[in-house]
LOPA-704789 format. One record per residue (C-alpha): residue number from 1; residue in one letter; x, y, z. Coordinates in steps of 0.1 Angstrom, whole numbers. Each point is the difference from the previous one (the first is absolute). Layout:
<atoms>
- nupa;marmi;c1;c2;c3
- NUM;A;X;Y;Z
...
</atoms>
This chain:
<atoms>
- nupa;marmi;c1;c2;c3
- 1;X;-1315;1460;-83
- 2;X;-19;31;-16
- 3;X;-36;-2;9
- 4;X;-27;13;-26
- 5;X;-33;9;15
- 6;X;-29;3;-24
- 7;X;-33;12;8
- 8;X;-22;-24;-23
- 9;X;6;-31;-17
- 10;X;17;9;-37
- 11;X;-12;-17;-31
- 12;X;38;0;-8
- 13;X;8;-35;-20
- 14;X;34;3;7
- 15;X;-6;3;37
- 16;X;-27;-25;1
- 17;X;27;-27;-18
- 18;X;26;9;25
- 19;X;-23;-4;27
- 20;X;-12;-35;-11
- 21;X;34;-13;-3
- 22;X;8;9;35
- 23;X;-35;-19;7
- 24;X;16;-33;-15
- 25;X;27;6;23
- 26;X;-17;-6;31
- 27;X;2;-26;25
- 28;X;-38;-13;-14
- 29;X;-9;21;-31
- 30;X;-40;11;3
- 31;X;-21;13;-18
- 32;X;-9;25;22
- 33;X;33;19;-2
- 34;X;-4;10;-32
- 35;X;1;32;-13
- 36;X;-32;-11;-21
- 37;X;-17;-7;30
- 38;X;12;33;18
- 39;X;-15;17;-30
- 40;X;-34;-18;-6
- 41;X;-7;12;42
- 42;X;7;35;-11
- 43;X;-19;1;-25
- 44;X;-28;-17;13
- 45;X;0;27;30
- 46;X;10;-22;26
- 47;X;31;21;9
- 48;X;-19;22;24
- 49;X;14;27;3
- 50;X;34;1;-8
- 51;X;25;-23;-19
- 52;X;38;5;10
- 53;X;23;-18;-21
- 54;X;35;-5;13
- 55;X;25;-10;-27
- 56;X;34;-12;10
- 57;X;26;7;-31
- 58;X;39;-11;5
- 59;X;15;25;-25
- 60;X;-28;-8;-31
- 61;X;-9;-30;10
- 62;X;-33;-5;19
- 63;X;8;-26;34
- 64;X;-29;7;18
- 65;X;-41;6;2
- 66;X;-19;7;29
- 67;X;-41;8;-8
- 68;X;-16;20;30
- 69;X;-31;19;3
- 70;X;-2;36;20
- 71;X;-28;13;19
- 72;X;-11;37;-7
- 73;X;30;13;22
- 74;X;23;-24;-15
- 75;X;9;-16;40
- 76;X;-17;-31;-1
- 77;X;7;-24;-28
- 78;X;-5;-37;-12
- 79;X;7;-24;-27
- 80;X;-19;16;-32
- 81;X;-8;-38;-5
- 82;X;-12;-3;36
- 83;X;-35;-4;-7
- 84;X;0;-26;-31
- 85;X;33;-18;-3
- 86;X;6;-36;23
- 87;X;37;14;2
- 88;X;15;32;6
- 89;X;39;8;-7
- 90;X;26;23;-2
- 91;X;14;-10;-32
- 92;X;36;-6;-4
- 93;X;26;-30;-4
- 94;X;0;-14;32
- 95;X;35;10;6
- 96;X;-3;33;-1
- 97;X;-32;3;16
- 98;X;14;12;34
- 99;X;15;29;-19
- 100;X;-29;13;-17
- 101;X;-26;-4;29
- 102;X;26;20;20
- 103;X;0;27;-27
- 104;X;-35;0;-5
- 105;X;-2;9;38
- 106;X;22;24;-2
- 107;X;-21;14;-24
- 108;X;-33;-4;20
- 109;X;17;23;28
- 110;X;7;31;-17
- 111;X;-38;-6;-14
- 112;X;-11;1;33
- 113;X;-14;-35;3
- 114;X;-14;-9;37
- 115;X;-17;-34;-9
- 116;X;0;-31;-23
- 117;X;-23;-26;2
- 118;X;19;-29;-26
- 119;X;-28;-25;-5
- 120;X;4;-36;-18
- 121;X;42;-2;1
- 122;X;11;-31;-7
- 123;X;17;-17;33
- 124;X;26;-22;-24
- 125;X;12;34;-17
- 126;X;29;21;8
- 127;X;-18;31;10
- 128;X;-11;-7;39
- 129;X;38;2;12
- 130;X;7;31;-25
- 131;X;-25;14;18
- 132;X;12;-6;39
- 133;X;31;15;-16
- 134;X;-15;28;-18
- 135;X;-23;9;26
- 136;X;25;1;29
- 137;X;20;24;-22
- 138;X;-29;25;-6
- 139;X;-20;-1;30
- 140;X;-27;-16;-6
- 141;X;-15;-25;27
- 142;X;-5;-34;-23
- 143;X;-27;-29;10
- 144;X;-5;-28;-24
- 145;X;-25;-29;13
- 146;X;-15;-29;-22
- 147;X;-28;8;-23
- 148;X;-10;-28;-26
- 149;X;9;-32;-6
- 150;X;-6;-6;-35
- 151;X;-6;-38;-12
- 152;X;19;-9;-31
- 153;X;7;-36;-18
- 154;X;32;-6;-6
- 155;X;-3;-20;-31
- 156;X;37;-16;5
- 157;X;18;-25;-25
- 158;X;-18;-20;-31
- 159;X;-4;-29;28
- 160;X;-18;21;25
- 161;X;-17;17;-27
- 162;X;-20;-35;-13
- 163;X;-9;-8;35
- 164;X;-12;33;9
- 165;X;-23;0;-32
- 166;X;-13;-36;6
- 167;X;-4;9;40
- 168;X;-21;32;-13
- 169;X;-19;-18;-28
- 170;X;-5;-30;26
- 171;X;-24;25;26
- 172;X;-30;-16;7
- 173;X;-13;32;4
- 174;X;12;14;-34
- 175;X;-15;-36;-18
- 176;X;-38;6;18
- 177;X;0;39;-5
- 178;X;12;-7;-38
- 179;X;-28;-29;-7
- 180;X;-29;24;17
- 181;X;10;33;-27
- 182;X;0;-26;-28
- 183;X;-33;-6;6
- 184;X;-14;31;-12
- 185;X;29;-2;-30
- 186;X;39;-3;-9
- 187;X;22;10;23
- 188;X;30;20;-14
- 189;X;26;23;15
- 190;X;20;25;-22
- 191;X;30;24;0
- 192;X;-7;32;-13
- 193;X;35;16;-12
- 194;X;-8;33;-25
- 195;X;-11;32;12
- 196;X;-28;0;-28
- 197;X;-13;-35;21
- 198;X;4;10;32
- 199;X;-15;36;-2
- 200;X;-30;-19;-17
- 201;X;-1;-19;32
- 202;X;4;26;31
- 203;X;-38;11;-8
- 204;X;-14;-34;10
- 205;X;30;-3;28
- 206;X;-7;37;17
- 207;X;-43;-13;-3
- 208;X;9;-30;20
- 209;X;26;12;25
- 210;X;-24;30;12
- 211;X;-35;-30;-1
- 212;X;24;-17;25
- 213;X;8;21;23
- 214;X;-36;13;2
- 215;X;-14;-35;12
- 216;X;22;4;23
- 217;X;-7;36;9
- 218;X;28;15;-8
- 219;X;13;23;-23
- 220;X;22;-10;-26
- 221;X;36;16;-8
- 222;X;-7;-1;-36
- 223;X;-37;21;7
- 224;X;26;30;-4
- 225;X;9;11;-33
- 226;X;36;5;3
- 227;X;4;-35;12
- 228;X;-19;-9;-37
- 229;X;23;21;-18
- 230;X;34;-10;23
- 231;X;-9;-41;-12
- 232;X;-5;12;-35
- 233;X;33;22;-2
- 234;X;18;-28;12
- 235;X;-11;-19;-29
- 236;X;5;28;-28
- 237;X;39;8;13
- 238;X;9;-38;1
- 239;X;-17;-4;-35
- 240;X;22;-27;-21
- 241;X;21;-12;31
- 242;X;-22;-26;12
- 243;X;5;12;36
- 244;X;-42;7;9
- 245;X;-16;-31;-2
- 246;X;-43;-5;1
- 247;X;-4;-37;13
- 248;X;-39;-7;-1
- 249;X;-19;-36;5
- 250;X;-28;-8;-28
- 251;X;-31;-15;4
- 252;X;-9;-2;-37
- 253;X;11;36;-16
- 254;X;-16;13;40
- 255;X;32;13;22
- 256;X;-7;-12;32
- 257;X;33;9;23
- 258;X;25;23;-15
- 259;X;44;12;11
- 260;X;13;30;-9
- 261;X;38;-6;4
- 262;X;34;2;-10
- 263;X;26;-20;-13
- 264;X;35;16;5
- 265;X;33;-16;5
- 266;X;-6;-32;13
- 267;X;-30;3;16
- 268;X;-37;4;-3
- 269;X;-16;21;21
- 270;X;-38;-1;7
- 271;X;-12;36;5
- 272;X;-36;3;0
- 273;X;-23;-28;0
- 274;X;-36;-5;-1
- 275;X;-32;-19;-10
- 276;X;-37;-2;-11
- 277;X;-17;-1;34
- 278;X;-26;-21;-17
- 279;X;23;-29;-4
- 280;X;15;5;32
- 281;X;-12;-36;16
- 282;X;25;-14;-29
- 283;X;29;21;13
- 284;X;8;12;-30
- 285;X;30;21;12
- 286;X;15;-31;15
- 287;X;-1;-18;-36
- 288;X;14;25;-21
- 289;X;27;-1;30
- 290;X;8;-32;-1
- 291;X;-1;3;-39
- 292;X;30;26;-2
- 293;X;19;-18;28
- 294;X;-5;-34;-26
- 295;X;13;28;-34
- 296;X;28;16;23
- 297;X;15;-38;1
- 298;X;2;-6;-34
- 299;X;18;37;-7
- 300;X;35;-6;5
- 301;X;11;36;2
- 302;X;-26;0;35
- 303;X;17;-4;30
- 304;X;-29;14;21
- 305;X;-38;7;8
- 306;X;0;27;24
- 307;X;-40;-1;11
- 308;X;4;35;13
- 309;X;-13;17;27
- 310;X;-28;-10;22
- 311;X;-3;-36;26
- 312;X;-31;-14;-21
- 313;X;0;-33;11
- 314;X;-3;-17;-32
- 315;X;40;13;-8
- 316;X;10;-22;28
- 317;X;-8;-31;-24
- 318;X;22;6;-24
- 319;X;32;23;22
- 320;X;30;-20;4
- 321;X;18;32;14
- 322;X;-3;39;7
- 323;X;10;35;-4
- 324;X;3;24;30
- 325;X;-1;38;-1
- 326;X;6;22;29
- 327;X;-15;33;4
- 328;X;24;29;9
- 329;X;-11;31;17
- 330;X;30;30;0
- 331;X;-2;30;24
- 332;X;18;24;11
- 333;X;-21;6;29
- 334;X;7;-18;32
- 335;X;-36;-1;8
- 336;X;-18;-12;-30
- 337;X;26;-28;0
- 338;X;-9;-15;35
- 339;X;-34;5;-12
- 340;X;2;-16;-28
- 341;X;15;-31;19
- 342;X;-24;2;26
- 343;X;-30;-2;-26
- 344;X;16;-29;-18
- 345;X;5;-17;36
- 346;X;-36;5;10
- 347;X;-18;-12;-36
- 348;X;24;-35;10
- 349;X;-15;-5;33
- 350;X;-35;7;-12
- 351;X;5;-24;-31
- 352;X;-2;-27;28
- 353;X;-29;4;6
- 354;X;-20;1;-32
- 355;X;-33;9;19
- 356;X;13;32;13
- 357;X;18;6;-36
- 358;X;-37;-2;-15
- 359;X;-15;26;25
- 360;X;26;23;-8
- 361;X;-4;-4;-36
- 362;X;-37;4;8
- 363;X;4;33;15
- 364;X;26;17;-20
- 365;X;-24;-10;-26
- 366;X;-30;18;16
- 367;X;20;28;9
- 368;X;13;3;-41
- 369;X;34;-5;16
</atoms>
């Protein structure tokens, strides 16, 4: 396998067709593999410093994508999607994923490569065993432990599909936090589908998102401009495909709870959610939840609502099963790898005790750690 490495991400349509038909060739197919979604993070400025592309070819034909991003010095990288995708990949068909991960390696040793911190990897895919494989070969000192476990509803077969609407729709919860929005008017949800809607809508979305985290105090993701611009590149380079999708509850024509998501392959994939803080006693957010959950199981081509990342409580009443990703730390020093275990071994014991967990927090907070 000949191995390409590219120092930005192309606007090549050729290559960015290729690459998105090795995407549909994945174990799971996500969004987040794409080479839309690789670009929208350049371009956005969220590939800090460095993006190195590695392009597997087999004669002219292109068998394999890996995204990274490169510090300064090009020896430590990560996913380029590391910091805003649920799921991070090398891209390939499954079968020949041992043999590009290997070459890819190969690759990262003449570069000089120390360190690899792989966030977000999928634990059902094929690359955690290329990995063992690739890193024994190369040198590198591989530890993968647990990372998220990322509730999903499986919306199953047109039998499971009516009782999991009716079960949803059923909530007692959902029937009293309805009845108390309609008193102030209608209560509506909508799909937003068109990059002219939704771009019309991230104004209002961005407003609420940063008013949430503020009564909270904290600061919001989307207080940074190249997160605002990331969200509405997303929507301009998926324009006409139907793939970013703006799900918002109405009270009247007054958006109360809004989605930003994704619809790709199967499955819909809530990315970044949010809701008027003023209506928050309604739990909004929990509505317009259970409102997609009730539209993803009348859409045949749906197979399943990935809630994404995070352990808010109110996913747990509608999961029926989960995602796991693993986190993989490559080294080719002996000594930041037993440190790197060590740490990992230390957080576990203090997450049993979630008093001593909060002083920490506390202090590392103080300290601007």
């Amino acid at each position: 396998m000949r191995i390409v490495l590219l120092r930005e991400i192309p606007d090549d349509p050729t290559l960015l067709r290729q690459w998105n038909d090795l995407v549909v060739q994945m174990e799971r197919p996500e969004v987040f593999y794409t080479g839309e979604w690789a670009g929208a993070v350049q371009l956005a400025g969220l590939a800090s410093p460095t993006p190195l592309l590695f392009l597997g070819y087999d004669g002219d034909d292109l068998v394999g994508v890996a995204c990274l991003s490169a510090d300064l010095n090009e020896r430590n990288l990560s996913f380029l999607a590391g910091t805003t995708a649920d799921y991070c990949e090398f891209v390939s068909h499954p079968q020949r994923r041992a043999e590009f991960v290997e070459a890819v390696f190969a690759d990262l040793r003449q570069l000089g490569v120390g360190d690899l911190a792989l966030a977000s990897l999928p634990a059902d895919s094929a690359t955690t065993p290329a990995l063992r494989a690739a890193a024994k070969k190369h040198g590198f000192h591989l530890y993968v432990r647990p990372e998220f476990s990322c509730p999903q509803v499986e919306l199953g077969s047109g039998v499971q599909r009516r009782e999991l609407k009716a079960a949803v729709m059923g909530k007692r919860q959902l029937r009293r936090r309805m009845k108390a929005m309609e008193v102030e008017g209608s209560v509506t949800s909508v799909c937003l589908r068109s990059c002219a809607e939704i771009q019309a809508a991230l104004p209002g979305f961005f407003e609420a998102h940063v008013a949430r985290y503020q009564a909270t105090r904290r600061v919001s993701p989307l207080s940074a401009p190249e997160r605002r611009i990331f969200l509405e590149e997303l929507a301009r380079r998926f324009a006409g495909t139907g793939t970013v999708t703006m799900s918002m509850l109405m009270i009247g024509d007054r958006p109360v709870a809004w989605n930003y998501a994704f619809q790709f392959y199967g499955v819909w994939s809530l990315y970044q959610p949010t809701f008027d803080i003023r209506c928050q006693d309604h739990s909004p957010g929990y509505c317009l939840t259970a409102k997609i959950v009730i539209e993803a199981c009348e859409e045949d081509r749906l197979k399943v609502v990935d809630l994404g990342l995070g352990l808010e409580g109110y996913k747990e009443w509608f999961a029926n099963g989960t995602r796991q990703t693993l986190h993989a730390t490559l080294t080719t020093s002996p000594l930041r790898y037993v440190g790197e275990m060590a740490r990992d071994r230390v957080a576990s014991e203090v997450k049993r005790f979630p008093k001593l967990e909060a002083a920490i927090r506390s202090a590392r907070s103080r300290l601007g750690m």
